[in-house]
N, C-alpha and C positions, 0 to 999 in steps of 0.2 A: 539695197540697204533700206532698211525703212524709218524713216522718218521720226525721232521722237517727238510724244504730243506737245503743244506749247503747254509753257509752265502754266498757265493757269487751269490747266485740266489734267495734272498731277496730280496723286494723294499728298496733302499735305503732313504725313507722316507714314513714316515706314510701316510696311506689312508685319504684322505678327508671322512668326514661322508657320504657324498653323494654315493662314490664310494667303502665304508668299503666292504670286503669280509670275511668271519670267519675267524678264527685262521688256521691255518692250511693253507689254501689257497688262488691262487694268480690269477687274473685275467690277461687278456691278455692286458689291458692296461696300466699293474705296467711295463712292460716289452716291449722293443722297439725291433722291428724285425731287425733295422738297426742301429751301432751304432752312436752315433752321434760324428762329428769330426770335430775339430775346423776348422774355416775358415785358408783357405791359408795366409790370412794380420796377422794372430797372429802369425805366425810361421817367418814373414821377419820381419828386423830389421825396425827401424821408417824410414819411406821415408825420403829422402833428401829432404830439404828446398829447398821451390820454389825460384827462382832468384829475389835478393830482388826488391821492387818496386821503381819504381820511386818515392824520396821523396816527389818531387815538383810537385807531379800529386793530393794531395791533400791540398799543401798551397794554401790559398789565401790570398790575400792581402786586406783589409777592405778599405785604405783608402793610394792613393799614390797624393800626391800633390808636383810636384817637379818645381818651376820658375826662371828659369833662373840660371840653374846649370851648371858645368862642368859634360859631358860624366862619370870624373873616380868618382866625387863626387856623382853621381846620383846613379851608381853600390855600393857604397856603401850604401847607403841608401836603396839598395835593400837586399846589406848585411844583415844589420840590423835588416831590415822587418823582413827578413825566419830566424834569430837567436831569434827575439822575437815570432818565433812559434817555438823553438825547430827544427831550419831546420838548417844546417850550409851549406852555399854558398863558392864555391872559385870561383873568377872569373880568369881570365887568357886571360887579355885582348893582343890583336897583333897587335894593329893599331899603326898607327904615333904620335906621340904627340901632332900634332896637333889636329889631330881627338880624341883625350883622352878631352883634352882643349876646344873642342865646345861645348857651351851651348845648353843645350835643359830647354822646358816645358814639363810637364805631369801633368795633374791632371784626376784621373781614380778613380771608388769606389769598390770595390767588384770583385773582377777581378783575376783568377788563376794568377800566379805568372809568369808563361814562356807566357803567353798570355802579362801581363804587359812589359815582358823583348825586349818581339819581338817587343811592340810598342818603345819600348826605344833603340830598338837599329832601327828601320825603322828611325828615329828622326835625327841619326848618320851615316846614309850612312851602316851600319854594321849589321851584322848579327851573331849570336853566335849554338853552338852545345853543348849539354848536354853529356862531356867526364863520363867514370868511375867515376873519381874524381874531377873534375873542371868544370867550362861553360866556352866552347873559344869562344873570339870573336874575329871577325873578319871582315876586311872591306869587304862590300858586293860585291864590285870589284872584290875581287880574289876568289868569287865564285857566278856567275850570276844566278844558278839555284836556284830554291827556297831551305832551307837546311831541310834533312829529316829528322834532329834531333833535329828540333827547333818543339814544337808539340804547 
């Protein structure tokens, strides 16, 4: 009678019929010549979250019609807009008062949100930057270059 092997040199699951071999014995394809070993990614912890995105790189605005507003009254309206997508805006405006108080028009349809803003503040003499937590604006004067944070 021959001997069955110890259990740790069984297949640890049953043969497909295809590949059945008798009782007794084991083919060289029940058995891996190399063990197999988990990938490197399952042994690190879960990667660090990418740095979040920019909210306002996928609002858009469907529909801005604004005639003859006040500067701080239009910015709220933009408020509004990115609250009615689930977007929350601060703005953190630095102009004079007077420049708050100048009226602008806009009427725009379908339009990214900092695409709209930058026509709104061109309107205003000003220019604004996308901070951590706020949009600054700012009069375009105290900064003549085009701003690299307005996209």
């Amino acid at each position: 009678m021959t001997p069955s092997p110890p259990s740790w040199a069984r297949p640890s699951a049953p043969l497909s019929p295809a590949t059945t071999t008798p009782p007794g014995s084991y083919s060289a394809k029940s058995f891996s010549s190399t063990p197999k070993t988990p990938s490197p990614s399952s042994f690190c912890a879960p990667s660090a979250p990418a740095a979040p995105k920019n909210p306002f790189d996928a609002l858009v605005l469907s529909k801005v019609d604004i005639k003859d507003a006040t500067f701080s009254s239009a910015l709220d309206f933009f408020k509004q807009k990115a609250a009615d997508q689930s977007v929350t805006v601060s703005f953190v405006p630095q102009l004079p008062e007077a420049q708050m108080e100048h009226t602008v028009t806009l009427n725009l349809s379908n339009i990214p949100f900092l695409d709209a803003l930058r026509y709104l503040c061109q309107l205003n003499d000003a220019t604004y930057k996308v901070e951590p937590y706020a949009i600054v604006i700012k009069p375009a004067s105290a900064d003549s270059s085009p701003d690299p944070g307005a996209q």
